[in-house]
C-alpha positions as a Markdown table, in Angstrom:
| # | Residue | x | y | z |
|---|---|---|---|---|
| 1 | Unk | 34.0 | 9.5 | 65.8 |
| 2 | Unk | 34.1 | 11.3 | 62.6 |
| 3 | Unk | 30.7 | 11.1 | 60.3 |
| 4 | Unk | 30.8 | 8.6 | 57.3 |
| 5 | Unk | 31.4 | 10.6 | 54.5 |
| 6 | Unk | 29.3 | 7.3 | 52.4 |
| 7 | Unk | 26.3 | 7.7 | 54.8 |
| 8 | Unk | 23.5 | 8.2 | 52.5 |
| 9 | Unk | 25.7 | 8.5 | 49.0 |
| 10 | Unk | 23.0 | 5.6 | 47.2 |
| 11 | Unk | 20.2 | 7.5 | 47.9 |
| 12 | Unk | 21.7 | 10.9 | 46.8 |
| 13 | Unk | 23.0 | 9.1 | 43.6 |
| 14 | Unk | 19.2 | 7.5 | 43.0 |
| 15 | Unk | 17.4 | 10.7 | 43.6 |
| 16 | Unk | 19.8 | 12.6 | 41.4 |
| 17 | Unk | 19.6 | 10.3 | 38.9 |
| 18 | Unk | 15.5 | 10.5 | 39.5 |
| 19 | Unk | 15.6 | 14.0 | 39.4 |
| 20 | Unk | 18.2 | 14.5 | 36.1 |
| 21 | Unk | 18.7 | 10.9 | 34.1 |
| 22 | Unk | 21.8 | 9.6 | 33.7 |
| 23 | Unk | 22.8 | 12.8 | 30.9 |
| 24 | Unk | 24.9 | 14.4 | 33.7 |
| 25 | Unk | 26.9 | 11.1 | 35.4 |
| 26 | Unk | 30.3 | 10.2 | 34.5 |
| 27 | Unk | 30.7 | 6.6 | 32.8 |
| 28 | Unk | 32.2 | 5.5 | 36.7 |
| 29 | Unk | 28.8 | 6.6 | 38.4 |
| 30 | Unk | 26.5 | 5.0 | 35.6 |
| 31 | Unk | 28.3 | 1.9 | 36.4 |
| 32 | Unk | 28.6 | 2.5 | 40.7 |
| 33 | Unk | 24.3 | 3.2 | 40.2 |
| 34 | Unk | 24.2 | -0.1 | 38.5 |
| 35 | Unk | 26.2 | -1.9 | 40.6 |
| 36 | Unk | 24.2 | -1.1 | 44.1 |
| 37 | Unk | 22.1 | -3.5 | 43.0 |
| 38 | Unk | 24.7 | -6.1 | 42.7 |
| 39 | Unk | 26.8 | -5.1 | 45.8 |
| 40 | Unk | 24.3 | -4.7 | 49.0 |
| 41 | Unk | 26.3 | -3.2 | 51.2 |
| 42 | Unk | 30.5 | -1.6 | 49.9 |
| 43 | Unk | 31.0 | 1.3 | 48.4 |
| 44 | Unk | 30.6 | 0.6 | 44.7 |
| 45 | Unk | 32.7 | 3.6 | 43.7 |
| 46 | Unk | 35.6 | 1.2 | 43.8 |
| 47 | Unk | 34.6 | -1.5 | 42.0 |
| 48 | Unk | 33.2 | 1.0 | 39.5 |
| 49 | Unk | 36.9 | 2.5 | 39.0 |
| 50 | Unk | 38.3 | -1.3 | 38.8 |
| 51 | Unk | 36.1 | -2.4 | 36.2 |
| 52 | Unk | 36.6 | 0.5 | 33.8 |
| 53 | Unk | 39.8 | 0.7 | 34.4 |
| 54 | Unk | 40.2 | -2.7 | 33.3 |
| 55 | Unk | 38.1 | -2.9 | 30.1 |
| 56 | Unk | 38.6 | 1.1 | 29.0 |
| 57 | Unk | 34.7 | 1.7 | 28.8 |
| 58 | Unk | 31.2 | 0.7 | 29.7 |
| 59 | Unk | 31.2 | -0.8 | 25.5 |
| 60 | Unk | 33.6 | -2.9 | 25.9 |
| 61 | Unk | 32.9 | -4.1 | 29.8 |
| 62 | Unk | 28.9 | -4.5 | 28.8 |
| 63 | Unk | 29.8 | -6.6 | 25.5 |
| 64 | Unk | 32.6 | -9.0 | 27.5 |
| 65 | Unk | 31.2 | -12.5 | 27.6 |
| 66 | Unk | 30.2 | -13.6 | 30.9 |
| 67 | Unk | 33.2 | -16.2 | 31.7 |
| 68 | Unk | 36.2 | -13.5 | 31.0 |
| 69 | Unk | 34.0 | -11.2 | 33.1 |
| 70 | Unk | 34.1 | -13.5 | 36.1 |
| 71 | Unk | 37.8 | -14.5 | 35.3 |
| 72 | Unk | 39.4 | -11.6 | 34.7 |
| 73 | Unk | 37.2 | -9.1 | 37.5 |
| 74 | Unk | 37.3 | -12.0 | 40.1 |
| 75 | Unk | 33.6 | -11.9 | 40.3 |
| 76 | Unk | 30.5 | -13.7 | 40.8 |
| 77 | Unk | 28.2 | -15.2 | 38.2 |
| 78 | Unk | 25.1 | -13.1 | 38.9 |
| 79 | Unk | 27.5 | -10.0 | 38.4 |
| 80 | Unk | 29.0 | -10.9 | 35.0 |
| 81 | Unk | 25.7 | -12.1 | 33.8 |
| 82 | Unk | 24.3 | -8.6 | 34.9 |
| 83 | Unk | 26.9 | -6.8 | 32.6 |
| 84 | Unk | 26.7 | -8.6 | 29.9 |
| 85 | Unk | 22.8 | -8.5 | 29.9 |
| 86 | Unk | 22.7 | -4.6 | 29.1 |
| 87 | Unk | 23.2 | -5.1 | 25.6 |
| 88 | Unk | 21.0 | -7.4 | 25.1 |
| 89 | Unk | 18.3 | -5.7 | 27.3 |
| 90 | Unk | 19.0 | -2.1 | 24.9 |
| 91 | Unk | 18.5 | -4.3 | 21.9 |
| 92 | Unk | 15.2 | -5.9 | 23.6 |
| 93 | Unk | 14.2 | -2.8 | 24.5 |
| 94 | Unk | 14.9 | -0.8 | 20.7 |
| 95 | Unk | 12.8 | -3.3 | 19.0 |
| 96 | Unk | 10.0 | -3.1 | 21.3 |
| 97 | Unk | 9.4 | 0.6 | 20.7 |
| 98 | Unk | 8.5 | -0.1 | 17.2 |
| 99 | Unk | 5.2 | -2.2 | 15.9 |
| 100 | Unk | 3.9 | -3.9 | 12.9 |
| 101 | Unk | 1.8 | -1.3 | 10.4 |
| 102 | Unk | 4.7 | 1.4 | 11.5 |
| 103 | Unk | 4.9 | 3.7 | 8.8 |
| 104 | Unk | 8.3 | 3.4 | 7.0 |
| 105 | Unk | 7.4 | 7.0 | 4.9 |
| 106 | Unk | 11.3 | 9.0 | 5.5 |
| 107 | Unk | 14.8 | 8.8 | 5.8 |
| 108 | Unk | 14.8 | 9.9 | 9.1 |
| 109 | Unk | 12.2 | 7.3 | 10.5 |
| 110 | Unk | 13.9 | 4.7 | 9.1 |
| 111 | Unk | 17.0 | 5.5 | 10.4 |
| 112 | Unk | 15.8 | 5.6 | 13.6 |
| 113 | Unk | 14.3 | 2.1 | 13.7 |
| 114 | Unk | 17.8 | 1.0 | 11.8 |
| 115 | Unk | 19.3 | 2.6 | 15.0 |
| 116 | Unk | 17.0 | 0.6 | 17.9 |
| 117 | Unk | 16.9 | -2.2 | 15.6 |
| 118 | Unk | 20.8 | -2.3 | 16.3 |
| 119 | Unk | 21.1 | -1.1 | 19.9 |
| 120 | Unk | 23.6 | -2.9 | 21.8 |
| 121 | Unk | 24.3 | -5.6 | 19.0 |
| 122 | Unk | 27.5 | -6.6 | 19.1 |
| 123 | Unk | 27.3 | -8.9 | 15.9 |
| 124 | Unk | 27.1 | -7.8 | 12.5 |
| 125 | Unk | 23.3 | -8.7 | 10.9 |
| 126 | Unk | 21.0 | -7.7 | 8.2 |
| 127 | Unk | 18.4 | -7.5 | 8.0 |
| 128 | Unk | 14.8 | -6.4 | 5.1 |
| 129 | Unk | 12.1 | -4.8 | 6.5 |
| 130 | Unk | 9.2 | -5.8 | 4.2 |
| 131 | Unk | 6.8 | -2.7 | 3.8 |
| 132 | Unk | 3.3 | -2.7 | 1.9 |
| 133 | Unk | 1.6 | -0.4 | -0.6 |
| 134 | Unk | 1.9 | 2.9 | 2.0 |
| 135 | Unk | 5.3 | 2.5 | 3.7 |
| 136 | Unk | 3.6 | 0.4 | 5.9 |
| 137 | Unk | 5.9 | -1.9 | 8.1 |
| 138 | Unk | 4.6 | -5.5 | 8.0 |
| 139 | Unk | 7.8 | -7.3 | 8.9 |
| 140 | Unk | 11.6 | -7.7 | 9.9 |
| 141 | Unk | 12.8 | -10.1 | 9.1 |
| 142 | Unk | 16.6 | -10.9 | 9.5 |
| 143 | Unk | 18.6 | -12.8 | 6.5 |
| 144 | Unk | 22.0 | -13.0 | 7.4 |
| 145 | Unk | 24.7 | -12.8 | 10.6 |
| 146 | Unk | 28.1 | -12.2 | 9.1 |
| 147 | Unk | 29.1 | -9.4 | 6.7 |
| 148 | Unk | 27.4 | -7.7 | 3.4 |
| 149 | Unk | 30.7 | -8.2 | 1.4 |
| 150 | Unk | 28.4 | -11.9 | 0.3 |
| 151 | Unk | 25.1 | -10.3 | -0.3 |
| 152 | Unk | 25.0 | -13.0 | -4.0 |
| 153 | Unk | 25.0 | -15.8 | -0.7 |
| 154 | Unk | 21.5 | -14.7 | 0.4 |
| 155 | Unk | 20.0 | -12.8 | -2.0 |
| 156 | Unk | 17.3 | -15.4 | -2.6 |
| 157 | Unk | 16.8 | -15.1 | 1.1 |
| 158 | Unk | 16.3 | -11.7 | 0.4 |
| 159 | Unk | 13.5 | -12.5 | -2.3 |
| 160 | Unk | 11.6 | -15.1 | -0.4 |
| 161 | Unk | 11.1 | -13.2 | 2.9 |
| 162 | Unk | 10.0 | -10.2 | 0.6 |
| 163 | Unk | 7.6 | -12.3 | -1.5 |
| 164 | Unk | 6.7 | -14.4 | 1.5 |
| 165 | Unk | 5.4 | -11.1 | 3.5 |
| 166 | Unk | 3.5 | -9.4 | 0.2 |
| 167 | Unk | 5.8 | -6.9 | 0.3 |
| 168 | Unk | 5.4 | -4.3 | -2.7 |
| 169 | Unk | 8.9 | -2.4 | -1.1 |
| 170 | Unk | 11.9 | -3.3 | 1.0 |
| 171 | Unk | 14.4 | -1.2 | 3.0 |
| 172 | Unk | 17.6 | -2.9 | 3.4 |
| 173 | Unk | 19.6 | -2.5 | 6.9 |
| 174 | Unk | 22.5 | -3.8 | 8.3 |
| 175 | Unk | 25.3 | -2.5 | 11.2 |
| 176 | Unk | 29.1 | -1.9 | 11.3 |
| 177 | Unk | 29.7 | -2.8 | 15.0 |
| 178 | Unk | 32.4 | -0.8 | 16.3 |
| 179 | Unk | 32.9 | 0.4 | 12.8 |
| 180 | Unk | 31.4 | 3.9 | 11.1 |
| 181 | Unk | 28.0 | 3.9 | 8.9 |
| 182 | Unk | 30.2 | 5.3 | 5.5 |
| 183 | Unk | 29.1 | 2.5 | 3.2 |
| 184 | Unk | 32.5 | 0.2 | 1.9 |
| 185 | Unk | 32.8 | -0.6 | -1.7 |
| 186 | Unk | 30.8 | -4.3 | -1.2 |
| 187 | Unk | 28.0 | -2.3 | 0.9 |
| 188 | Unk | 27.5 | -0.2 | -2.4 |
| 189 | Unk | 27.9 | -2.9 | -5.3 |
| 190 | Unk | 26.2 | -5.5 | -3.1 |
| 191 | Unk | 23.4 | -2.7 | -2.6 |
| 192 | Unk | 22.6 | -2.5 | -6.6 |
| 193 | Unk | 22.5 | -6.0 | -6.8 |
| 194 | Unk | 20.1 | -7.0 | -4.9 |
| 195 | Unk | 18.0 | -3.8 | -6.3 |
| 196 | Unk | 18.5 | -5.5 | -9.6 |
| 197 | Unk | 17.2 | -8.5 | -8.5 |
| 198 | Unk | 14.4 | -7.6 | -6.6 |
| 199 | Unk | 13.4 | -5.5 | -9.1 |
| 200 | Unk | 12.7 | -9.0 | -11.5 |
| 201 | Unk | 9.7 | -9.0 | -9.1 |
| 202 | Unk | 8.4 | -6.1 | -9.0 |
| 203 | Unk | 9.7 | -5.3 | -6.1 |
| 204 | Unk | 11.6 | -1.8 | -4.8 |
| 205 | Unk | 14.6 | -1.4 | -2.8 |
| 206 | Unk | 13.5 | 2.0 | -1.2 |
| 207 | Unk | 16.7 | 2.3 | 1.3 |
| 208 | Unk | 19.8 | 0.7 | 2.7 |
| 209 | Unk | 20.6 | 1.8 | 6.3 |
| 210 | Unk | 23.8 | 1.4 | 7.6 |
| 211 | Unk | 23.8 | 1.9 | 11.5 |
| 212 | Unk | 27.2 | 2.5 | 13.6 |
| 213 | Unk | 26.4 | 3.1 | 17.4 |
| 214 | Unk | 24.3 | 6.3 | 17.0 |
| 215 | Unk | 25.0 | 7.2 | 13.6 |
| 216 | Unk | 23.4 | 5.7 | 10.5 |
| 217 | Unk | 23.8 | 6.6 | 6.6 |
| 218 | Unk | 21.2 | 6.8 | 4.4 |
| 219 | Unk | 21.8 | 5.4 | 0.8 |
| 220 | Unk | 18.7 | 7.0 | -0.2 |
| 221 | Unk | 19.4 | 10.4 | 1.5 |
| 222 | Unk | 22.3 | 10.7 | -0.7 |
| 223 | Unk | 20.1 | 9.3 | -3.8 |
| 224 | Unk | 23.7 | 7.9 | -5.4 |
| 225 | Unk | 23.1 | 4.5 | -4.9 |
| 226 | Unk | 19.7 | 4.0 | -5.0 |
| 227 | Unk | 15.9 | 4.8 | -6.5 |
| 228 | Unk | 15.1 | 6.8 | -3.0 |
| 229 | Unk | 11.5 | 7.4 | -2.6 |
| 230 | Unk | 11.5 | 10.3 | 0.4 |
């Protein structure tokens, strides 16, 4: 009897994946790794192939809710509720790396929390991190799910969670899911109104980070829009 050619294939995809991270696997193999733990005992390779085949990436088969999941992939609930928990567990994850009394002080830092602040959000939110005297992070705190074009609907929102915190600066963020960071018209005039209004209080608008999957833009870094303080 000819040898299994599968005999052994889980533990040679965990050690490699031990040894090298996932840099070096192919969007089918992150998926078959994933999958072991769903599928006991069948070679995951196939269901692997199905499912991307189907939905056209890990994105869009990760951000499918649960019950087209099970419809359209004919599968169980504990394997459509695993799939659609990765985005949630990224975002989870993102905002756990960062603490209170963070300091705020660049461009790049705060595109980086803009960027794990967003990780594997599917909605569009935004949100003011409120900052004391040093750049110091004191709070997030998130003031709308929808889009910026109606930044006049919750400016005062805007004001009170700044106020409410002691914030002497803010930086504003929000994400274009499935979208690019290039700021639209409404980003940049809803951007200088609420740094007109904030500034009635005393209050700066240091940044406004727009984050798109891995990219963000900083209207600070380009120092067009805003009073940038980096």
């Amino acid at each position: 009897m000819a040898d299994n050619p599968h005999k052994g294939h889980r533990e040679r995809m965990r050690n490699r994946y031990r040894s090298e991270g996932l840099d070096g696997f192919a969007d089918h193999e992150v998926l078959e790794l994933l999958l072991f733990y769903c599928y006991p005992q069948c070679n995951t390779n196939t269901h692997a192939h199905r499912m991307l085949k189907e939905f056209g990436s890990l994105h869009n088969l990760f951000e499918t809710d649960v019950e087209t999941l099970m419809s359209t992939l004919k599968c169980t609930e504990n394997i459509a509720v695993l799939l659609n928990f990765i985005p949630a567990l990224a975002n989870r994850y993102g905002k756990s790396k960062w603490a209170k009394k963070t300091l705020i002080e660049n461009e790049t830092i705060a595109g980086e929390y803009a960027l794990n602040l967003f990780l594997g959000e599917i909605d569009e939110k935004f949100y003011v991190l409120c900052l004391g005297k040093q750049y110091q992070l004191i709070n997030t705190v998130l003031i709308s799910e929808g889009t910026v074009d109606e930044a006049a609907v919750y400016l005062r929102e805007i004001m009170s969670a700044a106020l409410k915190n002691n914030a002497t600066a803010v930086i504003l963020t929000h994400n274009h899911p499935g979208g690019t960071a290039k700021p639209s018209n409404p980003d940049i005039s809803a951007t200088r109104q609420i740094i007109d209004s904030l500034a009635s209080v005393n209050i700066d608008v240091l940044d406004h980070i727009i984050a798109a999957g891995d990219t963000y833009y900083s209207f600070a870094a380009r120092r067009k829009h805003v009073r940038g303080y980096y």
